[in-house]
N, C-alpha and C positions, 0 to 999 in steps of 0.2 A: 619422523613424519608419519608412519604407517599408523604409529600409538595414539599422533592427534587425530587422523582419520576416524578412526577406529572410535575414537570416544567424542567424538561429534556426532557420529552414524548412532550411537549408542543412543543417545540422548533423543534423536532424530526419527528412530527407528518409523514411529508410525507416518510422519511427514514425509520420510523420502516414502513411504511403501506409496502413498497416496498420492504424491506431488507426480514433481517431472522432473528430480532428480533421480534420475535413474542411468544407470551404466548402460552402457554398450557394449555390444558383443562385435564389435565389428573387426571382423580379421584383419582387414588393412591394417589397423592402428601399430605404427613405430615399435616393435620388440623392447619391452623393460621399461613403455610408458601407460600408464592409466587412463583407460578413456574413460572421455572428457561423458558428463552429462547427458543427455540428449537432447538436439536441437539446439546445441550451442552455435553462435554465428561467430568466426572468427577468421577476418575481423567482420563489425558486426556492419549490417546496412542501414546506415545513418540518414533519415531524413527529414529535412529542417523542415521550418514552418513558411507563408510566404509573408507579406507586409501585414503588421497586426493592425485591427479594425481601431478609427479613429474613437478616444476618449473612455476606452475601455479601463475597467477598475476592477479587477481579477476576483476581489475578495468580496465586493458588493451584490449581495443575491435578493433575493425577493421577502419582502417584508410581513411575516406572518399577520391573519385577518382575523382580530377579535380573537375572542379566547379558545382553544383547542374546542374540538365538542368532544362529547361523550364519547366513551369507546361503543362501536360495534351503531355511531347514533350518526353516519357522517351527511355529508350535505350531495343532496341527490344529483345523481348522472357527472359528480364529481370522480376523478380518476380514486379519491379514496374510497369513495362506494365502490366501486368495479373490485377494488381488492379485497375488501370484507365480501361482499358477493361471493367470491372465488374461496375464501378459506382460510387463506393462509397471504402471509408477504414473501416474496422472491426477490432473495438480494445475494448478490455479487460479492463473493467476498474472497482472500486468499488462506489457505490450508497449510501453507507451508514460511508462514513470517512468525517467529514463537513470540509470543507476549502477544501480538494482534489479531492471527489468525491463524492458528495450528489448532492438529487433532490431541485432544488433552490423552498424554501415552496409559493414563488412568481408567479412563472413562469411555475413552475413542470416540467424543463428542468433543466439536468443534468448541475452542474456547480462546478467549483475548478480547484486549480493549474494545478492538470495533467490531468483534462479535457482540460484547453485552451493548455497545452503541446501535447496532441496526435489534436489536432485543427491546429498548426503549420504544423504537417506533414501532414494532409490531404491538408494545404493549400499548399506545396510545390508538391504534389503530383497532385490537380486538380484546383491552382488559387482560391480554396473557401473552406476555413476550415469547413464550414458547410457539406463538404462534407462526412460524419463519421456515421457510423452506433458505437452507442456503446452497448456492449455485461456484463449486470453487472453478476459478477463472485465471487466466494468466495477467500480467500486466496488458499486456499487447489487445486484450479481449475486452478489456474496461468499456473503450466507447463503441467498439463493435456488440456487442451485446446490449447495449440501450439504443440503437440505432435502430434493431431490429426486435427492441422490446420485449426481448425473450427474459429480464429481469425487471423488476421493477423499482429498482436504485443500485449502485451499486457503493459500498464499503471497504475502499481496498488501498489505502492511502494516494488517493491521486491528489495531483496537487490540480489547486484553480489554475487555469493560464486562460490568456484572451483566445489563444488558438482554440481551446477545449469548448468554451464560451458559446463559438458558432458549431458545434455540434450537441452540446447537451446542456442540460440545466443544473448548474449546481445548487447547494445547501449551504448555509455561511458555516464557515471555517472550524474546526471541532478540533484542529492538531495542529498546532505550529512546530515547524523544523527547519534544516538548514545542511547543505549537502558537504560530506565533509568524505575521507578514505579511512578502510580500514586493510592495514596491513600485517605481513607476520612480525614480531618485534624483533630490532635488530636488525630490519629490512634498510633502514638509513636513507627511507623516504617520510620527511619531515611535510610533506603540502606537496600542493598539484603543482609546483617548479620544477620536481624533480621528478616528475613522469615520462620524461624526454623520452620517448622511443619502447617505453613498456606500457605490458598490454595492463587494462584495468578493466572493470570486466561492471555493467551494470544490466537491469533489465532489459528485453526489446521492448520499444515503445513509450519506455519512460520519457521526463525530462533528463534526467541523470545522463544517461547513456550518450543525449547531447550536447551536454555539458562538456564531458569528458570529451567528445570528437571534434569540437571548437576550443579545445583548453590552447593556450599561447605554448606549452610546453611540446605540444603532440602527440601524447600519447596513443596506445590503438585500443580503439575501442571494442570490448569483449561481447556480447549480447547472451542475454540466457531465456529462458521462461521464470526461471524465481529467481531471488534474489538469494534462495538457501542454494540453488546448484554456485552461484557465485561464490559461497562460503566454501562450498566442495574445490571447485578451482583453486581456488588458495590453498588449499591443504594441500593440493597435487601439485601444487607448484606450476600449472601451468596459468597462470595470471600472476602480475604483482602486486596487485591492490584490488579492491573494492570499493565502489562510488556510488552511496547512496542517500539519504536520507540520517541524521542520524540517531534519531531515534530507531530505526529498523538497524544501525548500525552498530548499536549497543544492545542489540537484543544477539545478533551474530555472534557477537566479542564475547558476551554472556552464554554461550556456546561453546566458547572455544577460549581458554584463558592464554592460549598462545600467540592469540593477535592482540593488536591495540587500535585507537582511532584515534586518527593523527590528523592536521593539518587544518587553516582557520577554515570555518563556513562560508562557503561563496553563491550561495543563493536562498533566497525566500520562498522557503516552501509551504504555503498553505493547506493544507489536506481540506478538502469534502467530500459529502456525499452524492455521487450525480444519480442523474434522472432523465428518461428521456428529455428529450429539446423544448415536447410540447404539452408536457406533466409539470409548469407553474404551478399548478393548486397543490400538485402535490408538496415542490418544493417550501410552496410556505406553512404548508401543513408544517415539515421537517422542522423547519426552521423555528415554528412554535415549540415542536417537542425541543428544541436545543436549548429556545429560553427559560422553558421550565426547567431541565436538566439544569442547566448552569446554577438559576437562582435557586433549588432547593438540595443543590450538594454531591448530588448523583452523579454527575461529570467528574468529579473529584473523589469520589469514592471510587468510580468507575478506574480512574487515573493512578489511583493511591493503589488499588486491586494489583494494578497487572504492569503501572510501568513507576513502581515506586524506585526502582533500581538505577532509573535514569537521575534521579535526586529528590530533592523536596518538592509536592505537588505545588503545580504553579495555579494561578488564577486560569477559568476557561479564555480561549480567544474570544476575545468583543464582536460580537457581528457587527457587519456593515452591509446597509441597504443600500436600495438602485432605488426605493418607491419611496 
């Protein structure tokens, strides 16, 4: 166990230094057990959504207008002029998911799929994708930080839901997934049946996390800020699984060859890019750059770059409009 730690941290080294997996020094902790992360919730505080809003369609976003404009040429007192104005784009993204958003241990610049993804829209936006201020953020921070505008989209796999819908604006769908466990092998948990009474551990804030706290089996739900201190959990042995995403879930496994990812998919997870509530022009601005991306290859070179591991590149997700 210390060996797998040990050569996960390795690999990890600039991610945890920068994230929020980080130890604790806290003297109370049990004699001869490893404290846990910091800010871990356990068990975590689970809370649901109320009645979703009538005829909503998660995946249907705003319908891009006419052709992109020019970089640096955008359409005046539009929210995209306010950002060329300013400089640069500020986007939301996480530092500690490797293949989407970690510190490259080479270069100690941020690097992954939905880094060069929010890099596309800076480059439509100013002619130079390097154009980007990134802001790393927890799960939990997603729609709090576009609430209060302090980012200007955020990139961080959130998935569409109708609940999200009435707080922000998404971007049509750029990642398709499906929430699955990953365990240590030989753990002789085949699917979420056999959760009965163990902890499984996913972000605060996510859908994942209540998933797991409504599963028919029971399990106790874990909470963290990343979903890499989850990965630490498991090596320490204090959680039995992992519930997330699985493409984030084979990027973990690929971390660590001593787990696996086990059990069917039991949810539809569309990932976008959100925005504040009342930044539409921006959203179909987005949604233009996704169309271009998709039809001239870039999505899948993007895809083929950084998550060829997951298997053979598939086709981009098809948008779907509400206009």
């Amino acid at each position: 166990m210390t060996r797998r730690i040990a050569t996960a941290l390795t690999v990890l080294t600039l991610l945890a230094a920068c994230g929020s997996a980080r130890e604790t020094s806290d003297p109370a902790a049990p004699s001869g057990r490893v404290p846990p992360p910091v800010g871990v919730e356990d068990p975590a505080k689970v809370t649901f959504p109320s009645a979703q809003p009538p005829n909503c369609v998660p995946r249907a976003s705003y319908r891009p207008q006419g052709a992109l404009p020019a970089p640096r040429q955008m359409p005046a007192g539009s929210t995209m002029a306010s950002i060329v104005q300013r400089g640069r784009l500020i986007v939301g993204v996480d530092q500690n998911a490797y293949l989407f958003g970690f510190r490259d241990p080479d270069t100690g610049q941020l690097a992954g799929f939905e880094i060069e993804i929010a890099k596309e829209v800076a480059r439509a936006l100013f002619g130079d994708p390097e154009a980007v201020q990134f802001r790393a953020i927890t799960t939990a921070d997603r729609i709090p930080v576009l609430e209060r505008k302090e980012v200007d989209m955020v990139v961080r796999t959130m998935t569409m839901t109708c609940e999200r819908w009435q707080q922000i604006t998404f971007s049509t769908e750029y990642l398709t997934s499906r929430q699955r466990l990953l365990v240590n092998k030989g753990s002789g948990i085949d699917g979420f049946e056999d959760l009965g009474g163990k902890k499984v551990c996913a972000t605060k804030g996510s859908t994942s996390i209540r998933v797991i706290a409504s599963a028919p089996s029971k399990p106790i739900p874990v909470g963290t800020d990343s979903t890499l201190d989850c990965l630490i959990l498991l090596q320490q042995a204090q959680v039995d699984a992992v519930s997330t995403i699985d493409v984030l879930l084979a990027a973990l496994a690929a971390q660590d060859p001593a787990t696996e990812i086990t059990g069917a998919g039991i949810t539809d997870e569309p990932s976008a890019i959100g925005v504040p509530k009342a930044h539409v022009d921006f959203a179909r601005f987005i949604n233009g750059v996704f169309e271009r991306i998709r039809a001239d290859g870039t999505w899948a070179a993007i895809y083929t770059r950084w998550l060829h591991r997951l298997g053979p590149t598939p086709a981009p997700p098809a948008p779907q409009y509400q206009d």
